[in-house]
C-alpha positions in Angstrom: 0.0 0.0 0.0 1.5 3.5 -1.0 2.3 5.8 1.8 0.3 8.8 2.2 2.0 11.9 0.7 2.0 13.6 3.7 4.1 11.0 5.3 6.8 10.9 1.8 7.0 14.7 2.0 8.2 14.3 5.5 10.5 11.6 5.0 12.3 13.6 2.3 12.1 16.9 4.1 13.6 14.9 7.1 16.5 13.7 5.0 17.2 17.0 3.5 17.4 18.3 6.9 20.0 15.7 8.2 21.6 16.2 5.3 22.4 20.3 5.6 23.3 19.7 8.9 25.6 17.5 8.3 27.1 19.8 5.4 26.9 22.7 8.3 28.9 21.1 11.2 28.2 22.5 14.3 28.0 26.2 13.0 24.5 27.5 12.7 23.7 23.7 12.6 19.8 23.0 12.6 18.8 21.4 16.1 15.6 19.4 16.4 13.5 21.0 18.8 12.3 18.1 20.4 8.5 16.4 20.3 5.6 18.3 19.0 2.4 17.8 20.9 -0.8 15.9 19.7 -3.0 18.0 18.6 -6.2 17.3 20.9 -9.8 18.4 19.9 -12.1 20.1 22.9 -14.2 17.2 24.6 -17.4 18.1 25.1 -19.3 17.2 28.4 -22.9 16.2 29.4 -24.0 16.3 25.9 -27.8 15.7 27.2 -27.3 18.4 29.9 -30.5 20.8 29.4 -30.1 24.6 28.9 -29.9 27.0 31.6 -34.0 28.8 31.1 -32.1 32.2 32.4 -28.1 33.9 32.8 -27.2 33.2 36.0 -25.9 36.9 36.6 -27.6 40.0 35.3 -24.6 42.0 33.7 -26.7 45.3 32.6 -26.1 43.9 29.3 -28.1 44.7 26.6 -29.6 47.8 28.0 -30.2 51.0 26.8 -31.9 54.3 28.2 -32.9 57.7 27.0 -31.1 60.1 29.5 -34.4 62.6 28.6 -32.3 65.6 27.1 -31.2 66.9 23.4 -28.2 67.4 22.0 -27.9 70.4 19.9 -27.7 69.6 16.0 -27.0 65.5 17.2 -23.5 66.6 18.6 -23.1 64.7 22.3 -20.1 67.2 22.3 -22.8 70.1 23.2 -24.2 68.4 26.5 -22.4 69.4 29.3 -21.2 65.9 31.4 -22.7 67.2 34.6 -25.7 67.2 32.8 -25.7 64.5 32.4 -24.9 62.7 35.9 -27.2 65.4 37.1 -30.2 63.6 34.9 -29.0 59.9 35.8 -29.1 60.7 39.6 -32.9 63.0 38.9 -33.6 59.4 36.5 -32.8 57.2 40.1 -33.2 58.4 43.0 -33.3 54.9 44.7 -29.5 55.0 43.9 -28.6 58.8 44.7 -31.9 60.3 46.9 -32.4 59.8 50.9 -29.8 58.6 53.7 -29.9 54.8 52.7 -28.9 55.7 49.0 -25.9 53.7 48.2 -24.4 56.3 46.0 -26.1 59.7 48.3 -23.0 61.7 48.9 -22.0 61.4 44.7 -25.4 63.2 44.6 -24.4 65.8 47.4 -21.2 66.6 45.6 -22.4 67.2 42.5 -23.0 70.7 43.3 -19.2 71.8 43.5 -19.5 71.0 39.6 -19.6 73.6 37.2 -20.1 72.7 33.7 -16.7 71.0 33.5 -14.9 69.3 36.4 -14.4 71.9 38.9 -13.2 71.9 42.8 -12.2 69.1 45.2 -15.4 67.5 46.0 -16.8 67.3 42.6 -17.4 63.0 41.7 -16.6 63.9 37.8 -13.8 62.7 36.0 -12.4 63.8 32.6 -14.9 63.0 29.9 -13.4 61.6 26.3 -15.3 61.8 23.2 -14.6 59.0 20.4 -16.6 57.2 18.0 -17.0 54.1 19.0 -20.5 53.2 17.3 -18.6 53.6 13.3 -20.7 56.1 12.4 -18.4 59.0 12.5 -19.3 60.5 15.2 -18.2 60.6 18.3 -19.9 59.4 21.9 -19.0 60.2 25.0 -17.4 58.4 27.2 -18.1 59.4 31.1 -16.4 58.3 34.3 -17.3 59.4 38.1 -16.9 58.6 42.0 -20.0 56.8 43.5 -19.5 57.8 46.7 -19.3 56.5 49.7 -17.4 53.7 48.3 -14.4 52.8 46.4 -15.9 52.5 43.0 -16.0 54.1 39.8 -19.2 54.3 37.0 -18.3 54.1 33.7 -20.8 55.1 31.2 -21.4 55.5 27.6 -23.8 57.8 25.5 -24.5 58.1 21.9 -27.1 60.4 20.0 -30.4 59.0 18.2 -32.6 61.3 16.4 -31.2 64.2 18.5 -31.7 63.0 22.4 -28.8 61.6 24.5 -29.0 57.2 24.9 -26.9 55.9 27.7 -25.7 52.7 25.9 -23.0 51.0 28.5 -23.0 51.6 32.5 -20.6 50.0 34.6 -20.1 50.7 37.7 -16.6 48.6 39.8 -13.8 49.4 42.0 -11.9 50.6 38.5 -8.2 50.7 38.3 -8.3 51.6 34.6 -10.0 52.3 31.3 -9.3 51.8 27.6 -10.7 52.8 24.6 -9.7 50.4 21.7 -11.6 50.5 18.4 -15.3 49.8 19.0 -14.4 48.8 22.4 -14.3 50.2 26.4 -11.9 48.1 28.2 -12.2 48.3 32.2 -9.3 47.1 34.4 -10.5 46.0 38.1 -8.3 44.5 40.7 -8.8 41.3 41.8 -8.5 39.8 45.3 -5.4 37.3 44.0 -2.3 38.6 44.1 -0.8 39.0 40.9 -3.9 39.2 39.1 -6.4 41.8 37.4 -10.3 41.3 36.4 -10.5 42.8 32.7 -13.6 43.6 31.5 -14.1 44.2 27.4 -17.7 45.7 26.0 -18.1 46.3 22.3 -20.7 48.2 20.7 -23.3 45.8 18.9 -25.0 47.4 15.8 -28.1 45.3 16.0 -28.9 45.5 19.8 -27.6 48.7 19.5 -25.4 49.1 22.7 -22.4 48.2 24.0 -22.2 44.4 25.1 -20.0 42.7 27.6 -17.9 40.9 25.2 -15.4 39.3 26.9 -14.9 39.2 30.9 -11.1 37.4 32.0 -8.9 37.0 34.9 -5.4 37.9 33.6 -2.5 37.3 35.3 -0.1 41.0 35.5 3.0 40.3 37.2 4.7 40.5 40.8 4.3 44.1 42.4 3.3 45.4 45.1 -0.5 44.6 45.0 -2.4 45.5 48.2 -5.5 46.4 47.1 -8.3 44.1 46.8 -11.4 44.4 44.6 -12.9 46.5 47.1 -9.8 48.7 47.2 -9.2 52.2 46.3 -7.9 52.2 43.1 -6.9 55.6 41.1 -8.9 55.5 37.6 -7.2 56.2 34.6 -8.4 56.7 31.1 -6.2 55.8 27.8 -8.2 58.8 25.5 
């Protein structure tokens, strides 16, 4: 029975081999680089296991919500960012109203906000404007302190038919942001040493809002690490 051709080709490319080396000597001389693992297909498990009838964690994904003001000729560049906290706090007050509030005193310090980040108690970070939607404009990406707490809200808004959509809100103990193509990439410290949560959400162009595309532990290095998920990080943003 003839051999397969795949197993001639690498008889003669194995002789060829032996044979330059041999013409080489031991300068620049090919080495073998030892075995090469099998290549092993993923095994699947529990073939007859029945679908989950609902996610098991609600991610905010998918979710979009009309922030209830205009932007001036369709530009998100002509609302003002407090303006917008403003109206998410007036759109929930179970978050940002009365002394049980989680996220009261944000709500209090909003008032040392002018219409750009302004004094030592106002939450607001920088804002950044990029298109991240592909439709050549740009959307505004927001950041601010949710105070008390350690944590950081990220949030996204985009223009359709002239009035302001929040289309991604996040809210972590953030150590970082990226923007990257159509993408908002949050960094988040992790309780194991060594290690950082990174969180990636992409903006979908059916659902038409950003999705949480891709959610990893990753492992960063040896430093000094002592704060945990609930730490106080310092947010940065990569505009």
């Amino acid at each position: 029975m003839p051999r397969p051709l795949r197993t001639v080709l690498a008889a003669v490319a194995v002789t060829l081999l032996a044979a330059t080396a041999a013409g080489c000597g031991d300068a620049g001389g090919l080495e073998g680089a030892g075995s090469t693992p099998t290549a092993t297909s993923p095994a699947k498990l529990w073939p007859n296991l029945a679908p989950a009838s609902s996610p098991a964690w609600d991610y905010d994904n998918g979710e979009a919500e009309a922030m209830h003001l205009t932007a001036p000729g369709g530009d998100i560049r002509e609302v003002p960012p407090v303006d917008l906290v403003r109206r998410e706090i007036a759109q929930h007050p179970g978050d940002y109203a009365g002394s049980k509030a989680p996220y009261r005193v944000t709500a209090r310090r909003m008032a040392d906000c002018g219409r750009k980040p302004a004094g030592s108690g106002c939450p607001l970070l920088k804002a950044y404007y990029r298109d991240l939607t592909g439709d050549g404009k740009p959307e505004l990406t927001l950041g601010f302190r949710l105070l008390p707490g350690n944590q950081t809200a990220v949030r996204v808004y985009t223009v359709e038919a002239g009035r302001v959509v929040q289309v991604m809100s996040n809210n972590d103990a953030v150590s970082g942001v990226e923007l990257a193509g159509r993408s908002v990439i949050i960094h988040a410290p992790s309780d194991l040493a060594d290690y950082e949560y990174r969180f990636q959400w992409t903006w979908d162009p059916e659902q038409k809002v950003m999705l949480l595309t891709h959610d990893e532990m990753l492992h960063i290095g040896r430093r000094e690490h002592d704060r945990g998920h609930t730490g106080r990080p310092t947010p940065s943003v990569t505009p």
